[in-house]
N, CA, C and O atoms as CSV, one atom per row, in Angstrom:
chain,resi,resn,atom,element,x,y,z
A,1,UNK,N,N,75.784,53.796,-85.647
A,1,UNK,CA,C,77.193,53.455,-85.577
A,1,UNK,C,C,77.566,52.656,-86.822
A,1,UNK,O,O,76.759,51.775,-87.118
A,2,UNK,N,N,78.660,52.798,-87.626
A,2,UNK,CA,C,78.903,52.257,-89.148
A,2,UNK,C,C,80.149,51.736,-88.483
A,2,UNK,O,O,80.855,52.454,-87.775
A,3,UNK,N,N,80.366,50.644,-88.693
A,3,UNK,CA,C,81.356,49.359,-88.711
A,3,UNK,C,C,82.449,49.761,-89.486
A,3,UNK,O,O,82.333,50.774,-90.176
A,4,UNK,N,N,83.577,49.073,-89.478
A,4,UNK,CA,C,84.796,49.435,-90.388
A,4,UNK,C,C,84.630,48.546,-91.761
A,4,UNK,O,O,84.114,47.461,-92.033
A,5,UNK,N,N,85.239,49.427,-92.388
A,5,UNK,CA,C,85.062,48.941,-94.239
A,5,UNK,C,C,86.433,47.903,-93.753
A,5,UNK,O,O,87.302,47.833,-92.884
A,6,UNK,N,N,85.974,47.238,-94.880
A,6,UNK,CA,C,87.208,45.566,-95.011
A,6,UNK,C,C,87.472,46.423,-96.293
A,6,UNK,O,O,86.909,47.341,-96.888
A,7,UNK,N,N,88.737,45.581,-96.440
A,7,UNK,CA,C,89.476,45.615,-97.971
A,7,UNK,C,C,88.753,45.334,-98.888
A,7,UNK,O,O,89.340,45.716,-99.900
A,8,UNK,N,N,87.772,44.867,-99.164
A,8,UNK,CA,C,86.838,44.269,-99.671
A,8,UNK,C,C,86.091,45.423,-100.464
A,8,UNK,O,O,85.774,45.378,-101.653
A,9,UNK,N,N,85.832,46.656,-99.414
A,9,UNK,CA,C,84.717,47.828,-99.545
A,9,UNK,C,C,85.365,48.819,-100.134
A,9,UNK,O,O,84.799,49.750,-100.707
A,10,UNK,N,N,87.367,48.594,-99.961
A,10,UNK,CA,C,87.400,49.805,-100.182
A,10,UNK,C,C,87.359,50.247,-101.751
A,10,UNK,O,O,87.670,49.354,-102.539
A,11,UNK,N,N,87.102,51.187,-102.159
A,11,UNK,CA,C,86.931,52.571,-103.345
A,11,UNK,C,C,87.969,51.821,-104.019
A,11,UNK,O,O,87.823,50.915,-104.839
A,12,UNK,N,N,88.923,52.268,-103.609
A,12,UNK,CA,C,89.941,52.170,-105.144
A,12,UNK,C,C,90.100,50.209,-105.097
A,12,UNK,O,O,90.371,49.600,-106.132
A,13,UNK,N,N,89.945,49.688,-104.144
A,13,UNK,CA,C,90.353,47.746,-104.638
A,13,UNK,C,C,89.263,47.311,-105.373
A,13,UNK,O,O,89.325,46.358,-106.150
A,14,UNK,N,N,87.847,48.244,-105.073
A,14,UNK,CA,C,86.936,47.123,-105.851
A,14,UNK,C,C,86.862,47.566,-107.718
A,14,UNK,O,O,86.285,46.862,-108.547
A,15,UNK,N,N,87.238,48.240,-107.882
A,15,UNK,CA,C,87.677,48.229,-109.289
A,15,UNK,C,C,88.187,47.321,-109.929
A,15,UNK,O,O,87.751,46.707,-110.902
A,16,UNK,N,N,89.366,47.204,-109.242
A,16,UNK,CA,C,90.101,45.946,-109.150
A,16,UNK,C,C,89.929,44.476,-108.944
A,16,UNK,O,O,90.789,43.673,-109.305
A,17,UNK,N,N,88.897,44.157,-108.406
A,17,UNK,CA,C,88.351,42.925,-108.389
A,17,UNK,C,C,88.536,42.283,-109.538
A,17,UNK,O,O,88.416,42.904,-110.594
A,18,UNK,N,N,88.874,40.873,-109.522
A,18,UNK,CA,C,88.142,39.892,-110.463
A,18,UNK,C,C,87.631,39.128,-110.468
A,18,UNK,O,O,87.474,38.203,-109.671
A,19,UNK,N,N,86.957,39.551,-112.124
A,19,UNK,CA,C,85.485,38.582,-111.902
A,19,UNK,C,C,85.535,37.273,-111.714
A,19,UNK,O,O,86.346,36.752,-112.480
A,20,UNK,N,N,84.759,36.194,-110.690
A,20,UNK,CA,C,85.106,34.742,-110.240
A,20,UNK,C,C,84.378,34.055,-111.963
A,20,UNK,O,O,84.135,34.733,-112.960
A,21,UNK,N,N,84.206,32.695,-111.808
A,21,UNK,CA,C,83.919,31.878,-112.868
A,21,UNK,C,C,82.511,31.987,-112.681
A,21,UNK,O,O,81.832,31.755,-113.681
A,22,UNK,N,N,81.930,32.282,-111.645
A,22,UNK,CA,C,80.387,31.955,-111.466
A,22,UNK,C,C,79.943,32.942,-111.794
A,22,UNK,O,O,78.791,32.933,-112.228
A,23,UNK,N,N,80.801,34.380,-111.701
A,23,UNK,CA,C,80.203,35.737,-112.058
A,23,UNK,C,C,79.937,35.778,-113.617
A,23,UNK,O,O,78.903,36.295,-114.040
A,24,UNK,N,N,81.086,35.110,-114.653
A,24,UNK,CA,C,81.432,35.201,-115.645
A,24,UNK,C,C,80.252,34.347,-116.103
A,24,UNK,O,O,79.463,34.949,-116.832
A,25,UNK,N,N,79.935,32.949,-115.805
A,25,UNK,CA,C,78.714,32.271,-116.246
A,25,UNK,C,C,77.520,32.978,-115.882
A,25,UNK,O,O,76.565,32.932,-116.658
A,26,UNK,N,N,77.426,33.710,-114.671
A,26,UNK,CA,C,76.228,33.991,-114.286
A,26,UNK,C,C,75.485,35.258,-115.323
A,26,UNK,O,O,74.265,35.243,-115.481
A,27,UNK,N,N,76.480,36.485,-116.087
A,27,UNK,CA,C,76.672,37.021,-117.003
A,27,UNK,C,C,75.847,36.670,-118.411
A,27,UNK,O,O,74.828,37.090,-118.960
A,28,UNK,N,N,77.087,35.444,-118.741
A,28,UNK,CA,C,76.723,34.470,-120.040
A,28,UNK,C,C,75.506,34.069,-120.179
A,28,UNK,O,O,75.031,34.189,-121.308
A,29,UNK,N,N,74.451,33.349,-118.856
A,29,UNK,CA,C,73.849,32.839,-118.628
A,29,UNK,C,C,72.223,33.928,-119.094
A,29,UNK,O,O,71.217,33.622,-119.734
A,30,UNK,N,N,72.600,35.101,-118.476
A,30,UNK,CA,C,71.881,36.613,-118.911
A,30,UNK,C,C,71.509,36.827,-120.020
A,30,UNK,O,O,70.416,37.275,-120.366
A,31,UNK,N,N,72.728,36.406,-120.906
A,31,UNK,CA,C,73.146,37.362,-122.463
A,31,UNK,C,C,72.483,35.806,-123.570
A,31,UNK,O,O,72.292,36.127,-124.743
A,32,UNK,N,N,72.142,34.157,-123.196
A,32,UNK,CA,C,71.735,33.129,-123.845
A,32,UNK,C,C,70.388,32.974,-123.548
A,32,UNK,O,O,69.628,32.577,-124.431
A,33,UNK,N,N,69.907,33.275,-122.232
A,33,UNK,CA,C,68.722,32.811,-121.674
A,33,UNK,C,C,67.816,33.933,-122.001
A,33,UNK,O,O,68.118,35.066,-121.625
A,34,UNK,N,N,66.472,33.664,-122.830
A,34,UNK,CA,C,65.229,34.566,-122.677
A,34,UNK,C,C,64.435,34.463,-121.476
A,34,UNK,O,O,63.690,33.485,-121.414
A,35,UNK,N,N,64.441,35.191,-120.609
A,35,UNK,CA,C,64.029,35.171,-119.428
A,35,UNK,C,C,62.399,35.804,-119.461
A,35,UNK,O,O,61.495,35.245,-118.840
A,36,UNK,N,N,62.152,37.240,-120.408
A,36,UNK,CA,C,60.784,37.313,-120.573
A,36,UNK,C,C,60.455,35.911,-121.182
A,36,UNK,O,O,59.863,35.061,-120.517
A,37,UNK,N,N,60.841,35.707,-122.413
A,37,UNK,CA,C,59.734,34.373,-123.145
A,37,UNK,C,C,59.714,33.264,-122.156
A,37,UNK,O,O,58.771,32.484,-122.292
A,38,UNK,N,N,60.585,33.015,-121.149
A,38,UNK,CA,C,60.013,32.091,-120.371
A,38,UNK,C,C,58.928,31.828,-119.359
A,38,UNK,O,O,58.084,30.951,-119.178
A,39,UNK,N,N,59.325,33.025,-118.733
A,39,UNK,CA,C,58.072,33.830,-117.878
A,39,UNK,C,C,57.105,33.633,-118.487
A,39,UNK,O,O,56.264,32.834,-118.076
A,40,UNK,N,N,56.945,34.383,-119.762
A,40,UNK,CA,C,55.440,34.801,-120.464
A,40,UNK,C,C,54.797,33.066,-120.776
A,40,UNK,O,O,53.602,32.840,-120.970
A,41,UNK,N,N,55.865,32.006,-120.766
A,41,UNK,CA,C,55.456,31.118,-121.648
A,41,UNK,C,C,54.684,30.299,-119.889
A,41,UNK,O,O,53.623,29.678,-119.822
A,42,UNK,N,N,55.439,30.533,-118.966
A,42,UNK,CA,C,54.994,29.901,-117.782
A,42,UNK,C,C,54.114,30.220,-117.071
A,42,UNK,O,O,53.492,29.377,-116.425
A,43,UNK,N,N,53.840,31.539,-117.012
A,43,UNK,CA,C,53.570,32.603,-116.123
A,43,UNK,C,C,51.792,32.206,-115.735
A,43,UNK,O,O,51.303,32.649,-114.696
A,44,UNK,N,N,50.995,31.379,-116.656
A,44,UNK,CA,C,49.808,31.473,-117.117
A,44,UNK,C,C,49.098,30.319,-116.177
A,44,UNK,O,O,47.926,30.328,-115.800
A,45,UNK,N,N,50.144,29.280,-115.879
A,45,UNK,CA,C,50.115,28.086,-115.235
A,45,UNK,C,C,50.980,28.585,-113.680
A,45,UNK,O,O,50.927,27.657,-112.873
A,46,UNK,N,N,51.403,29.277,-113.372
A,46,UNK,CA,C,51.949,29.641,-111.851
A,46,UNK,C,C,51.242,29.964,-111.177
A,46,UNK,O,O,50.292,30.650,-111.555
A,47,UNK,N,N,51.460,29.494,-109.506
A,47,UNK,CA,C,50.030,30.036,-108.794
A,47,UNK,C,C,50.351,31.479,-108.456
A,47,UNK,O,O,51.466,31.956,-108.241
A,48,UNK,N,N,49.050,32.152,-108.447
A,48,UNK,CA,C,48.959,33.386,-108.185
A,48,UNK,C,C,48.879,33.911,-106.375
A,48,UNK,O,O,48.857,35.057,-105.927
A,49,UNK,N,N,48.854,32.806,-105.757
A,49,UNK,CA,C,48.670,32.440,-104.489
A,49,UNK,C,C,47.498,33.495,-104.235
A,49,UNK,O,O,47.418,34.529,-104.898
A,50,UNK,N,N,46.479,33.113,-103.095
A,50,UNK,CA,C,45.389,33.379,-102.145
A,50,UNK,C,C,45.556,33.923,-100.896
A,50,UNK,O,O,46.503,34.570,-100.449
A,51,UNK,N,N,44.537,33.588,-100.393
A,51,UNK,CA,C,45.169,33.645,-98.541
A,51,UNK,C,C,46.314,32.860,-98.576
A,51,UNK,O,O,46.423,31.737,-99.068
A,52,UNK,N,N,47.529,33.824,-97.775
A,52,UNK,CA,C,48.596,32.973,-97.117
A,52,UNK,C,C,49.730,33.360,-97.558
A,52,UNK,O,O,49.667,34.469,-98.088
A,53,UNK,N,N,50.830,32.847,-97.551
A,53,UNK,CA,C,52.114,33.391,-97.911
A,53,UNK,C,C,52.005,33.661,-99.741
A,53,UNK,O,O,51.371,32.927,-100.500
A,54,UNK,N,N,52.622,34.619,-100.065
A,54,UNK,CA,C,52.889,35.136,-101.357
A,54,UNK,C,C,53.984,34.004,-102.146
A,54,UNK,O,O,55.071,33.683,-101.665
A,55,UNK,N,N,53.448,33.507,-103.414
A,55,UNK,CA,C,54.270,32.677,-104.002
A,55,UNK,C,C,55.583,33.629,-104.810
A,55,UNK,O,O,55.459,34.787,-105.210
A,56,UNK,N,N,56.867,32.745,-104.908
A,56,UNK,CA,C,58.491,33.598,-105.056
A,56,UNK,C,C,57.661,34.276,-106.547
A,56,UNK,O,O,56.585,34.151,-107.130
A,57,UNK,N,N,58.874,35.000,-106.674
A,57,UNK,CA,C,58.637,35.834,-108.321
A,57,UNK,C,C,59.203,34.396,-109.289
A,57,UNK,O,O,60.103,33.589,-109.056
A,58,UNK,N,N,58.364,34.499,-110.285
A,58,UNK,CA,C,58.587,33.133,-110.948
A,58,UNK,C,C,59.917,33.117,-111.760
A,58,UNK,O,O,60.435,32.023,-111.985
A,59,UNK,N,N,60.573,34.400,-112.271
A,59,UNK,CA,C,61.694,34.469,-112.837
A,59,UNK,C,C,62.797,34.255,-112.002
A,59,UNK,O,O,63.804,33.792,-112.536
A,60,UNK,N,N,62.818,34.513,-110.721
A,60,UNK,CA,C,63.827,34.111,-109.077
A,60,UNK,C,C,63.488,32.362,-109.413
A,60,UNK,O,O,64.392,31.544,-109.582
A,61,UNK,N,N,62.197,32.063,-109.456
A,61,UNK,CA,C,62.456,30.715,-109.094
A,61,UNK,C,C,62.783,30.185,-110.143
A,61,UNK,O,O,63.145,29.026,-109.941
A,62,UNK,N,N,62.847,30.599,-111.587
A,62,UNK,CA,C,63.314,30.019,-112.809
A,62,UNK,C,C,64.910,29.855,-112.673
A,62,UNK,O,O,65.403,28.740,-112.849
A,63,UNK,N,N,65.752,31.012,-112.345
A,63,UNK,CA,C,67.000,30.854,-112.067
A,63,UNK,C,C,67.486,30.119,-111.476
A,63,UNK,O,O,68.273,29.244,-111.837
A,64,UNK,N,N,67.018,30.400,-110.271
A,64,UNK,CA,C,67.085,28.698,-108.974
A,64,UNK,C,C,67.502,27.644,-109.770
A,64,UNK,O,O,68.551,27.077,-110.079
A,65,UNK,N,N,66.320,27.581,-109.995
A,65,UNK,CA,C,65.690,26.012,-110.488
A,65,UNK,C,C,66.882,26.064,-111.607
A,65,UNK,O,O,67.444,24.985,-111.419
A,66,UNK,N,N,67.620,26.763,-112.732
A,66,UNK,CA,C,68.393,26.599,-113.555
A,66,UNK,C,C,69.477,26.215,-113.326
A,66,UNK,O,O,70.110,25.250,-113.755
A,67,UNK,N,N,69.815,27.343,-112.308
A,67,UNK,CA,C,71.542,26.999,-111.159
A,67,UNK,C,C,71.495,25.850,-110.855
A,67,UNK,O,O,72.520,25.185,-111.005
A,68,UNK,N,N,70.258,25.203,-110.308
A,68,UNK,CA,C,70.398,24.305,-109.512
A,68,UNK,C,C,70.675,22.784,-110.848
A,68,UNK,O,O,71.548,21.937,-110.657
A,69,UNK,N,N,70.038,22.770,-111.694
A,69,UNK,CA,C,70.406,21.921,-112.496
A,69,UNK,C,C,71.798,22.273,-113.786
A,69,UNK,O,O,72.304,21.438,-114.536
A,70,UNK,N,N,72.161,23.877,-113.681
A,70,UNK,CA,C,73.828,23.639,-114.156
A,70,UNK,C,C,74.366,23.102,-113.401
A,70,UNK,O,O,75.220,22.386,-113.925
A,71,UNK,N,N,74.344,23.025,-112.210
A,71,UNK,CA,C,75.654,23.286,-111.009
A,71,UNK,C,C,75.754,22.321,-109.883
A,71,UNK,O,O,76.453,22.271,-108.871
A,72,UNK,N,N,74.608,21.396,-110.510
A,72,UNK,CA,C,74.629,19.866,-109.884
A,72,UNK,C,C,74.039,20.044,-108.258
A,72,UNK,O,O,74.217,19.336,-107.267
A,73,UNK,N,N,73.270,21.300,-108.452
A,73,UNK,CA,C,73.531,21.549,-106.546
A,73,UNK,C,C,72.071,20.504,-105.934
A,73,UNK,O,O,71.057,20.422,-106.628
A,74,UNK,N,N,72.173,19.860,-104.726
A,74,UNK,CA,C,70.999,19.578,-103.993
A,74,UNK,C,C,69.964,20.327,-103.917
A,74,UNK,O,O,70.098,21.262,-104.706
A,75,UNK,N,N,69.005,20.377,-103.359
A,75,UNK,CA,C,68.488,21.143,-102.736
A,75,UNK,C,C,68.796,22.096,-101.598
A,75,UNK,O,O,68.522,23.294,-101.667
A,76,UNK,N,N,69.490,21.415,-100.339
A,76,UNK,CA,C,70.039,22.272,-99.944
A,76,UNK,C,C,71.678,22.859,-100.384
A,76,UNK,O,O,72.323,23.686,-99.739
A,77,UNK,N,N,72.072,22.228,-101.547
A,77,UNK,CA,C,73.364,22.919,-101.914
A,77,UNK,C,C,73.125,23.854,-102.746
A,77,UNK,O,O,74.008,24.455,-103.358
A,78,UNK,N,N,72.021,24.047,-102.840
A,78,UNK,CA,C,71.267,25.077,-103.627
A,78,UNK,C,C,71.251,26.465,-102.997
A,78,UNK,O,O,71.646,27.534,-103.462
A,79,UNK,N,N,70.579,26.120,-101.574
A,79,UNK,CA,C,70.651,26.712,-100.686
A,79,UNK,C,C,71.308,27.601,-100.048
A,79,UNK,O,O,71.179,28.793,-99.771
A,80,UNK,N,N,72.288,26.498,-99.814
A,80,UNK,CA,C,73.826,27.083,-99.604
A,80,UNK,C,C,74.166,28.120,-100.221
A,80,UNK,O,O,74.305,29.281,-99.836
A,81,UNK,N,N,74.375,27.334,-101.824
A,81,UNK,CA,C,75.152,28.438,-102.611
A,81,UNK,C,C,74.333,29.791,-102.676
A,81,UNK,O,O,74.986,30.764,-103.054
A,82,UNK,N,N,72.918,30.012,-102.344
A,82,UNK,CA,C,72.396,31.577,-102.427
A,82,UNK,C,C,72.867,31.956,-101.102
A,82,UNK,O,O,73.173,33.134,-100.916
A,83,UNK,N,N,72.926,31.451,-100.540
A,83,UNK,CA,C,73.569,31.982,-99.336
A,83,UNK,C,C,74.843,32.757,-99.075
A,83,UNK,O,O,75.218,33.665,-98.333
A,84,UNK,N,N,75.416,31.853,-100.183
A,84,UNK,CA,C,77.072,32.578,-100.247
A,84,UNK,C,C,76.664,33.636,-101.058
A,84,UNK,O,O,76.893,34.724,-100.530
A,85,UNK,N,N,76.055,33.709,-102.333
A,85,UNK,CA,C,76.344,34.728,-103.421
A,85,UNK,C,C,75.390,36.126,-102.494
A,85,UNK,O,O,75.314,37.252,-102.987
């Protein structure tokens, strides 16, 4: 059973969208940041984890960790905000 599309979904409005401020930084943020050389430069010192839960992808947690110190967020306002996006 498929639910009803919101205005949101439909075809011809999302063209139309515009982009918010966070989309526009989040973009910018893409096109300044070397994301391989950081990885490669970190990657060597990250745990590879063992028995037990699988440690995040280190480039997910690099972003985090970036958002979280542009954007002033807590920890859990950190949270939050992946929650919304």
């Amino acid at each position: 059973m498929t639910g009803q599309m919101t205005l949101a979904e439909e075809p011809s409005l999302s063209r139309c969208r515009k982009q918010t401020k966070r989309q526009r930084f989040l973009v910018e943020m893409d096109v300044l940041v070397s994301w391989a050389r950081l990885v490669a430069l970190i990657e060597p010192h990250y745990p590879k984890g063992g028995s037990g839960r699988k440690p995040m992808p280190l480039e997910r947690i690099l972003r985090i960790h970036f958002l979280q110190q542009w954007f002033g967020y807590s920890d859990p306002g950190m949270e939050e905000a992946l929650y919304e996006m």
